[in-house]
MARBA-3410 file (N, C-alpha, C, O; in Angstrom, 1 decimal):
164
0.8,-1.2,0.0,0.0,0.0,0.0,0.9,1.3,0.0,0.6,2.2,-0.7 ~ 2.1,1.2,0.9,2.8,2.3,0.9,3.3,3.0,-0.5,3.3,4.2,-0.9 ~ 3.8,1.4,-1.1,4.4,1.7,-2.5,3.4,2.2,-3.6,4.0,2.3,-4.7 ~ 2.3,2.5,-3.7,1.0,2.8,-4.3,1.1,3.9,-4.2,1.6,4.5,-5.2 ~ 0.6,4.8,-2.6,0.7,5.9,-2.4,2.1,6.6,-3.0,2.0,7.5,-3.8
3.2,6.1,-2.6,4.6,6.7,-3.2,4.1,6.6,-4.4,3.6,7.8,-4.3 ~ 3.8,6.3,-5.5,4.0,6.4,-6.5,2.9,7.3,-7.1,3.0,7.7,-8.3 ~ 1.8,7.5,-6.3,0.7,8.2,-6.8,1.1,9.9,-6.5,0.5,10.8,-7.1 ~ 2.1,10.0,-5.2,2.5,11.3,-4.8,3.6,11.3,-5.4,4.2,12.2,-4.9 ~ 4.5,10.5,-6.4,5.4,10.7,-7.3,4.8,11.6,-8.6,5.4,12.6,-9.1
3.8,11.1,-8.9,2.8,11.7,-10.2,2.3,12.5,-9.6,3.2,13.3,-9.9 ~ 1.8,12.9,-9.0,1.4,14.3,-8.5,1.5,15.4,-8.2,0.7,16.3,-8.1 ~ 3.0,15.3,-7.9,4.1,16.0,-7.4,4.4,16.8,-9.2,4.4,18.0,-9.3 ~ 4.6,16.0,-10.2,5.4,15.7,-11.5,4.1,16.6,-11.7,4.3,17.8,-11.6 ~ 2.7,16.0,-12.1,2.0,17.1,-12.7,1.9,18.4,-12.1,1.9,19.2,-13.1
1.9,19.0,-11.0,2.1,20.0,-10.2,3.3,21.1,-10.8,3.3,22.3,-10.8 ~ 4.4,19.9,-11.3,5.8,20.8,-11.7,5.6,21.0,-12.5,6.0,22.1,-12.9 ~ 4.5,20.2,-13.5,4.4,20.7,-15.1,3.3,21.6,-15.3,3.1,22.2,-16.4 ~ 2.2,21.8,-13.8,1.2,22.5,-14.5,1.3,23.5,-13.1,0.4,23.2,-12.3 ~ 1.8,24.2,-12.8,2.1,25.2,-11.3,1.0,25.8,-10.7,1.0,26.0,-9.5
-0.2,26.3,-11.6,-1.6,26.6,-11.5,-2.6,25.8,-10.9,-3.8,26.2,-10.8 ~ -2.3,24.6,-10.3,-3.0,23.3,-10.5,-3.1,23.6,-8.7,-4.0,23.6,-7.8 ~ -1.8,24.0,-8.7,-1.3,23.9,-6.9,-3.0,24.2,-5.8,-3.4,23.6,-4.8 ~ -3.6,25.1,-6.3,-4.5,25.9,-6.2,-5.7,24.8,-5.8,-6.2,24.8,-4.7 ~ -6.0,23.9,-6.9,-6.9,22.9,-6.7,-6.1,21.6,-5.6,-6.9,20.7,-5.2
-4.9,21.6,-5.2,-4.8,20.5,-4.0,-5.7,21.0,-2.8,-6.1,22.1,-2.4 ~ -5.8,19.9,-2.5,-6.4,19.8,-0.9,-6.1,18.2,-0.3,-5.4,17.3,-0.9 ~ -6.6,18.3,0.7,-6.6,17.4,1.6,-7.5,16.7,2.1,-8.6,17.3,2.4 ~ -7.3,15.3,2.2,-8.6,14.3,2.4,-8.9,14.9,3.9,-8.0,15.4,4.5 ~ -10.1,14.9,4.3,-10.5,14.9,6.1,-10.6,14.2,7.2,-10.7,14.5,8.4
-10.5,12.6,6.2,-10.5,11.5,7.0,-9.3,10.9,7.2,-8.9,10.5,8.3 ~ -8.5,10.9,5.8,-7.3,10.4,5.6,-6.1,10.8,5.5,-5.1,10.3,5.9 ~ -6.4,11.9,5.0,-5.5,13.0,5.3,-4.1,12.9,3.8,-2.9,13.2,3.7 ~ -4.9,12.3,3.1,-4.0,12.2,1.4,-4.1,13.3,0.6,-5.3,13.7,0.5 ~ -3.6,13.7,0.2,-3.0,15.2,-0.8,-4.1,14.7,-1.8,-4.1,13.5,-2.0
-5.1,15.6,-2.7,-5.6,14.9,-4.3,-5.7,16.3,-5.2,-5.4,17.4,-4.7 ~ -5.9,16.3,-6.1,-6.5,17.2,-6.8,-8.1,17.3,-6.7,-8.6,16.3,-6.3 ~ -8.9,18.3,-7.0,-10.4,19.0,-6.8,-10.7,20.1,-7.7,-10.0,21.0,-8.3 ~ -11.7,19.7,-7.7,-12.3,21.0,-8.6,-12.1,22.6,-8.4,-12.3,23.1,-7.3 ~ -11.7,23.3,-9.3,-11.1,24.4,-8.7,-12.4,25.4,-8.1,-11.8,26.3,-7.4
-13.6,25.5,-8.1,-15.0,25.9,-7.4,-14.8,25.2,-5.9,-15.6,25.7,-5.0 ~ -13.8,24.2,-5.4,-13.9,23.8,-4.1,-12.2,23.8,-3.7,-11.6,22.9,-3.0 ~ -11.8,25.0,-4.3,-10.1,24.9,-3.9,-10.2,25.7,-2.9,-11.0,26.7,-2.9 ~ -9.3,25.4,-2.1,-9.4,25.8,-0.5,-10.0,25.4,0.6,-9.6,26.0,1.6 ~ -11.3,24.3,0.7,-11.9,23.7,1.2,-11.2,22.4,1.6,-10.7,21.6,0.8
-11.2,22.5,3.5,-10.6,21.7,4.2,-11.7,20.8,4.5,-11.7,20.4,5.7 ~ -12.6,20.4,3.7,-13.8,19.5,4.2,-14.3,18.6,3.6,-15.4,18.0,3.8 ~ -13.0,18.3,2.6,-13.5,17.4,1.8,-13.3,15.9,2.1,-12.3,15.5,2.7 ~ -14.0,15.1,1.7,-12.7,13.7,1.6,-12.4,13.2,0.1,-12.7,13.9,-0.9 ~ -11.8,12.4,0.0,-11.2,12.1,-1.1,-12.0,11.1,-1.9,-13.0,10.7,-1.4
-11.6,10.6,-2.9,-12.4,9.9,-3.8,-12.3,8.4,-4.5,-12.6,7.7,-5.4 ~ -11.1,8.5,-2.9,-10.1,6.7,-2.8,-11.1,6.1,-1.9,-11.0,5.4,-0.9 ~ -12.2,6.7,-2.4,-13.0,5.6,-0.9,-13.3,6.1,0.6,-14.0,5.4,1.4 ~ -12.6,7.7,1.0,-13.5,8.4,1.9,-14.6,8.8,1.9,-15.4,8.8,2.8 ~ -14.7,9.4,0.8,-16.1,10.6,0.5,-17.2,9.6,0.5,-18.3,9.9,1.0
-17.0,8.1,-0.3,-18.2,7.4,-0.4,-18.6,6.5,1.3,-19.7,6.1,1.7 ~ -17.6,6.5,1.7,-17.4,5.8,3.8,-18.3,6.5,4.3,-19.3,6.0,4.8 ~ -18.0,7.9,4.2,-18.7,9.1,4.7,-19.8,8.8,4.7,-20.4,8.1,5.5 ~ -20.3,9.3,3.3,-21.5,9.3,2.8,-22.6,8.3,3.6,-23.3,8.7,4.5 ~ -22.4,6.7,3.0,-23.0,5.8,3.9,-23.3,5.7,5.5,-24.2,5.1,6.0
-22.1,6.5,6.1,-21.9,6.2,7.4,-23.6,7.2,7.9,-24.5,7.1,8.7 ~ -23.2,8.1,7.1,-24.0,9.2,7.6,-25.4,9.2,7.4,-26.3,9.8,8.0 ~ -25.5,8.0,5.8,-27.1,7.7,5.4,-27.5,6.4,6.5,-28.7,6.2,6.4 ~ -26.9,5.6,7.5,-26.7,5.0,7.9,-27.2,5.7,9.5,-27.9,5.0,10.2 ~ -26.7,7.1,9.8,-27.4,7.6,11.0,-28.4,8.0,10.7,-29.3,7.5,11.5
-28.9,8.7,10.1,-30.2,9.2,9.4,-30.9,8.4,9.3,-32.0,8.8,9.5 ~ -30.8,6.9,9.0,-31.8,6.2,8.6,-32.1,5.4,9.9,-33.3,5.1,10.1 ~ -31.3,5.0,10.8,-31.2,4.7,12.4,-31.8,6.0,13.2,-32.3,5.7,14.3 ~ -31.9,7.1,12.9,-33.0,8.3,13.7,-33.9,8.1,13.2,-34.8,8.1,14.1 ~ -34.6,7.9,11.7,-35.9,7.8,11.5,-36.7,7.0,11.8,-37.8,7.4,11.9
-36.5,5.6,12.0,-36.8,4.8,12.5,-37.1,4.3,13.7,-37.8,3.4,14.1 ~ -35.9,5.4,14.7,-36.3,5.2,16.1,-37.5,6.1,16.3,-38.2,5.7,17.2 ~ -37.9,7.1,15.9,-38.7,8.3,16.4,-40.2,7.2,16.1,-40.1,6.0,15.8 ~ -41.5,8.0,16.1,-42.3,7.8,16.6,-43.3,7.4,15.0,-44.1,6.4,14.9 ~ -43.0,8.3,14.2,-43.5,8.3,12.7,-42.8,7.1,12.1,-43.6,6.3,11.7
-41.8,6.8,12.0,-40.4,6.0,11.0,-40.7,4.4,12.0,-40.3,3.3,11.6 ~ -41.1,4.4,13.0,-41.2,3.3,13.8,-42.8,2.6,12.9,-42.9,1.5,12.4 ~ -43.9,3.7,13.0,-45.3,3.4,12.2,-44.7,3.1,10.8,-45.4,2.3,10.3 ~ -43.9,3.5,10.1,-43.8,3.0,8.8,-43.2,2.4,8.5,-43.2,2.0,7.3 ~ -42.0,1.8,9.6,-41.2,0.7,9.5,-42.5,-0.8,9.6,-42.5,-1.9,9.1
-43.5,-0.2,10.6,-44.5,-1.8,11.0,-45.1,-2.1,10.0,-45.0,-3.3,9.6 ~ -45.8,-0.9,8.9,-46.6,-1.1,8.0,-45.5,-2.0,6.7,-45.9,-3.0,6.1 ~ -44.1,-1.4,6.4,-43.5,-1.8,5.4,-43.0,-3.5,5.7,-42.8,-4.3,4.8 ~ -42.9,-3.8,7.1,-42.7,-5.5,7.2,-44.3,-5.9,7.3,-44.5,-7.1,7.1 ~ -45.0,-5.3,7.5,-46.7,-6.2,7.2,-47.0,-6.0,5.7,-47.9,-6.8,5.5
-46.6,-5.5,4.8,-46.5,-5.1,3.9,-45.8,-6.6,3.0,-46.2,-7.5,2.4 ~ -44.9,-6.1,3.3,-43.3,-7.4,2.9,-44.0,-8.5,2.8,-44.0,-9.0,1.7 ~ -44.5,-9.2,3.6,-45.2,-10.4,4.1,-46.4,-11.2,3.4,-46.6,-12.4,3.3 ~ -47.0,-10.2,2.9,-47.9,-10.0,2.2,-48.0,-10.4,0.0,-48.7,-11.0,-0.8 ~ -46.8,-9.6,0.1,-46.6,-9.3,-1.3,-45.7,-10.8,-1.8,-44.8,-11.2,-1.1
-46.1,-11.3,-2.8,-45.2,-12.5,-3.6,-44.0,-11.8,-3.8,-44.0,-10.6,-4.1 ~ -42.7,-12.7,-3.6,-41.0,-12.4,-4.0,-41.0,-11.7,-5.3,-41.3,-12.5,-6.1 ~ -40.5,-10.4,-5.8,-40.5,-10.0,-7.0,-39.5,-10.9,-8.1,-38.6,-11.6,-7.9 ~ -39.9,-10.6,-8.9,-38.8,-11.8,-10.1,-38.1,-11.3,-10.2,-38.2,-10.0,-10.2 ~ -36.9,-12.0,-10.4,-35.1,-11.4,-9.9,-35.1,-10.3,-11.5,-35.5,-10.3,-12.7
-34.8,-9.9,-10.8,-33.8,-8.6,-12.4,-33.1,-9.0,-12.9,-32.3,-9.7,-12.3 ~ -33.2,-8.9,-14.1,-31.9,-9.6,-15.3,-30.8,-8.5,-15.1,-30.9,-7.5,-15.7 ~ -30.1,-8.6,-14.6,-28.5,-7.8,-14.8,-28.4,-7.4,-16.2,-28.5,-8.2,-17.1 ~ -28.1,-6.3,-16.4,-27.2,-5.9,-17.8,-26.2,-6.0,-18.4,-25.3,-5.4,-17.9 ~ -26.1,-6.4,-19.5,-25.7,-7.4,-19.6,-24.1,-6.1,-20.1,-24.3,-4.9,-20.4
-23.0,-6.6,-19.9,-22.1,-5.4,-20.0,-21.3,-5.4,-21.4,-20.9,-6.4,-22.1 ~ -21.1,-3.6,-21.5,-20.8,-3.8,-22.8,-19.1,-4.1,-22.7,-18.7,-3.9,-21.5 ~ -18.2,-4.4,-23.8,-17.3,-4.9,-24.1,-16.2,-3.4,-24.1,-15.0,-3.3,-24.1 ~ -17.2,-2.5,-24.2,-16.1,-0.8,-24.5,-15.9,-0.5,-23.0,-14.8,0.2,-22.8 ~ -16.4,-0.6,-22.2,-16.1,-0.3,-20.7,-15.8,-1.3,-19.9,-16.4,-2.4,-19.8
-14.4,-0.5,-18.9,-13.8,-1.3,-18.2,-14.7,-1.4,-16.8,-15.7,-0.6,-16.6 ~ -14.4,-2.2,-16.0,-14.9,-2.3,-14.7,-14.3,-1.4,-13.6,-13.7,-1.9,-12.6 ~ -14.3,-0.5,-13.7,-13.5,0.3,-12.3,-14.7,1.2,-11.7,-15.8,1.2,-12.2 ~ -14.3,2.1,-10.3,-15.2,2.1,-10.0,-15.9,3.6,-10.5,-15.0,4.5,-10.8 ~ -17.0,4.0,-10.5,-17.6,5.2,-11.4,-17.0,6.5,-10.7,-16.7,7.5,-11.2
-16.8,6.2,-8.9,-16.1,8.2,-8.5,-14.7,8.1,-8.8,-14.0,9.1,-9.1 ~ -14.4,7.0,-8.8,-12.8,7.0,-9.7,-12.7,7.4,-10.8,-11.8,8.1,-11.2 ~ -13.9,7.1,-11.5,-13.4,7.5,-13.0,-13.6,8.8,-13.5,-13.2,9.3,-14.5 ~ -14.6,9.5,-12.2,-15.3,10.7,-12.2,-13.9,11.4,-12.2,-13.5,12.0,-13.3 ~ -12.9,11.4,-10.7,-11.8,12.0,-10.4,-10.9,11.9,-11.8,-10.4,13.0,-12.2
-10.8,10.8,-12.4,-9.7,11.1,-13.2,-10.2,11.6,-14.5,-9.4,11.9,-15.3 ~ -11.4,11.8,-14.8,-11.8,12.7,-15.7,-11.8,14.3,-15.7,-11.6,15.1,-16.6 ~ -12.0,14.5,-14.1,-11.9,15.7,-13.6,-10.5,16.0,-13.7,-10.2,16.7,-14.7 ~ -9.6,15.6,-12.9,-8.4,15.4,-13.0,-7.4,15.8,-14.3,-6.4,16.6,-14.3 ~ -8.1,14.8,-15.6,-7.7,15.1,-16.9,-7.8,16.2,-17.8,-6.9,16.6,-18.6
-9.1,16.7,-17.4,-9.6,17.8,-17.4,-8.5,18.9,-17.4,-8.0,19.3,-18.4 ~ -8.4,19.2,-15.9,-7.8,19.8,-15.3,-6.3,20.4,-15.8,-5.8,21.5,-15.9 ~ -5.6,18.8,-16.1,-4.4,19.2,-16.8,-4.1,19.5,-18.0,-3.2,20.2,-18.5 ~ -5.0,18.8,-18.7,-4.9,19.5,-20.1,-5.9,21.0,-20.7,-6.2,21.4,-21.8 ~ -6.4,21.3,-19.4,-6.8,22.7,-19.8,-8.6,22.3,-20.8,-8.8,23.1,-21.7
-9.3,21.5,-20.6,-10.4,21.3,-21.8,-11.1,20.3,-20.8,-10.7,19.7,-19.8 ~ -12.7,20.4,-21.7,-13.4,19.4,-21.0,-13.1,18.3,-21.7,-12.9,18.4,-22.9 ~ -12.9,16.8,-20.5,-12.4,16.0,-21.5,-14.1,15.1,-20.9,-14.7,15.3,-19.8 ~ -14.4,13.9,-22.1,-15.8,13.5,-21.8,-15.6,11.7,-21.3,-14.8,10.9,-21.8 ~ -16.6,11.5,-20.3,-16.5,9.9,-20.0,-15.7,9.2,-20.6,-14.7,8.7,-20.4
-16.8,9.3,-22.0,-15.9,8.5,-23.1,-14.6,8.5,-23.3,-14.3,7.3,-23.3 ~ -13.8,9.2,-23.4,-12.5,9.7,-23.7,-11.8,8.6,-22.9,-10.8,7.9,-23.3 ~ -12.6,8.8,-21.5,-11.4,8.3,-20.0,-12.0,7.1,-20.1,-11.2,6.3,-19.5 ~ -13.1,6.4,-20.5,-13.1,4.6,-20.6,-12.7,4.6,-21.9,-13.2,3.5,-22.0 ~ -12.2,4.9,-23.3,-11.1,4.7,-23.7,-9.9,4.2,-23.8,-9.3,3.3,-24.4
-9.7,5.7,-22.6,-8.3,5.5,-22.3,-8.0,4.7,-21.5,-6.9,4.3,-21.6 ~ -8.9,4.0,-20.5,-8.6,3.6,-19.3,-8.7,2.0,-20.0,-7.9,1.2,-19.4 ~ -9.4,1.5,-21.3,-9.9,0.4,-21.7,-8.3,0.0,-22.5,-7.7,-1.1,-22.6 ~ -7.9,1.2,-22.8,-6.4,0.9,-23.7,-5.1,0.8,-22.6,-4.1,0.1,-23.0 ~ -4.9,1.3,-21.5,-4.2,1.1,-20.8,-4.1,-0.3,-19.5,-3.2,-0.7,-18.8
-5.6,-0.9,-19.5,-5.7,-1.9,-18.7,-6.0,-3.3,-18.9,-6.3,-4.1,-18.0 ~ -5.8,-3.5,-20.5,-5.9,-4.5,-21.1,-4.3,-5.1,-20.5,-3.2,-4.7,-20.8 ~ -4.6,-6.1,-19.7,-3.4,-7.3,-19.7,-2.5,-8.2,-20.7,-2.9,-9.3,-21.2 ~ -1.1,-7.5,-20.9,-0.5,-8.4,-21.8,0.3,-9.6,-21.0,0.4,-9.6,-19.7 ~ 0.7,-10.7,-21.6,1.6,-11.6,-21.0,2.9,-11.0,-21.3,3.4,-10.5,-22.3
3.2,-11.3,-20.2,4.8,-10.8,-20.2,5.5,-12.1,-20.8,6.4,-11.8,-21.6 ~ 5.4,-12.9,-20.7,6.0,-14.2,-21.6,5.3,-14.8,-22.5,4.3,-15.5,-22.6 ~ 6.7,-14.5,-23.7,5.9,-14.7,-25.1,6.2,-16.4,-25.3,5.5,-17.0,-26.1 ~ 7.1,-17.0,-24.6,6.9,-18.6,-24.9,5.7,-19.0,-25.0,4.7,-18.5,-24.4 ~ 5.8,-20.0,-25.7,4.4,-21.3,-25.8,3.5,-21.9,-24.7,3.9,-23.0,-24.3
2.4,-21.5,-24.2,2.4,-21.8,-22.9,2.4,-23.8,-23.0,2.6,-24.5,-24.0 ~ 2.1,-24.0,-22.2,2.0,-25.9,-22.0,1.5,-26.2,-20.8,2.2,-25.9,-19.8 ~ 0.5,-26.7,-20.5,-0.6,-27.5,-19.6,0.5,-27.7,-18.5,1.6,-27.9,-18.9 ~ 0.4,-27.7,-17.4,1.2,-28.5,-15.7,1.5,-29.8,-16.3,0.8,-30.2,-17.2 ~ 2.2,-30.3,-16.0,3.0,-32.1,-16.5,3.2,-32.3,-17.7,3.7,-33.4,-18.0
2.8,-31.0,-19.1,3.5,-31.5,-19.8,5.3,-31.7,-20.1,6.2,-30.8,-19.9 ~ 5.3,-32.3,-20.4,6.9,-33.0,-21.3,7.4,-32.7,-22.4,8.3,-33.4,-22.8 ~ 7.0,-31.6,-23.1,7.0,-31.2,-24.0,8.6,-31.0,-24.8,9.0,-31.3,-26.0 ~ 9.2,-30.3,-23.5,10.5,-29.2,-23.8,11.2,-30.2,-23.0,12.4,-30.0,-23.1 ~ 10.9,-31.1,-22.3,12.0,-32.2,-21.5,12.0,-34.0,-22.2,11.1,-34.7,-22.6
12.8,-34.0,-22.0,12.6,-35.7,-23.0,12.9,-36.7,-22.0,12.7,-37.9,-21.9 ~ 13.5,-35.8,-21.2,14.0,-36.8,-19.8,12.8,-36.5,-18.5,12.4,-35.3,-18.5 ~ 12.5,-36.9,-17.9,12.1,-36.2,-16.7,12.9,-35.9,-15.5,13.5,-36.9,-15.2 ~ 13.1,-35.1,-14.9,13.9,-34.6,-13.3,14.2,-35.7,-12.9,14.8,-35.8,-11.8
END
């Protein structure tokens, strides 16, 4: 993990020297306390969290107390009774077909991709669009084999005539 972060405040550092305007949009996670880049409408704001998975922690934790106060009070208690007499009542709905996914988009996660859109944005001075960054992201994370030999099944004998 350390070596991740090192290398992600290696690049960041690097865009910063190449783009010195940018400085303006750092900030700092709230929870975590990691350096990122932000939207320059929210530069200078010590309140943020970041988009490695704080800002969404938050979020839940907090939809999470909200939804534990409504429920305890006196209203949210009456609509919690009615929605399990409710439940009980109604036949299991038929499962949802998943969608089925297209082949042009990678699987990462959407505020990630949000950030480095924003991000991309940012340094090249232009709106850059979704598209652009699953693209790019589809062309840079395609897995090559590092080894171009012939692969061969576990036990084959292929390349040995003798065995060990």
């Amino acid at each position: 993990m350390r070596g991740l972060v090192a290398r992600y405040y290696l690049v960041l550092r690097s865009v910063l020297k190449e783009k010195p305007h940018l400085k303006t949009c750092l900030t700092r996670c709230k929870h975590c306390s990691i350096l990122f880049l932000t939207h320059p409408r929210n530069a200078g704001r010590n309140d943020l969290g970041c988009p490695f998975g704080c800002r969404e922690a938050h979020r839940r934790k907090k939809a999470i107390e909200r939804s534990t106060a409504y429920y305890r009070d006196e209203e949210g208690r009456g609509k919690k009774q009615e929605l399990n007499k409710n439940r009980s009542k109604k036949d299991c709905p038929p499962e949802l077909k998943q969608e089925e996914a297209i082949d042009d988009v990678c699987d990462v996660d959407p505020g990630i991709v949000n950030h480095v859109r924003l991000v991309t944005s940012l340094i090249e001075g232009r709106n850059v669009s979704l598209d652009e960054i699953y693209r790019m992201l589809n062309s840079r994370m395609r897995q090559h084999s590092i080894d171009s030999a012939e692969k061969s099944f576990y036990g084959d004998l292929g390349f040995q005539k003798t065995p060990p």
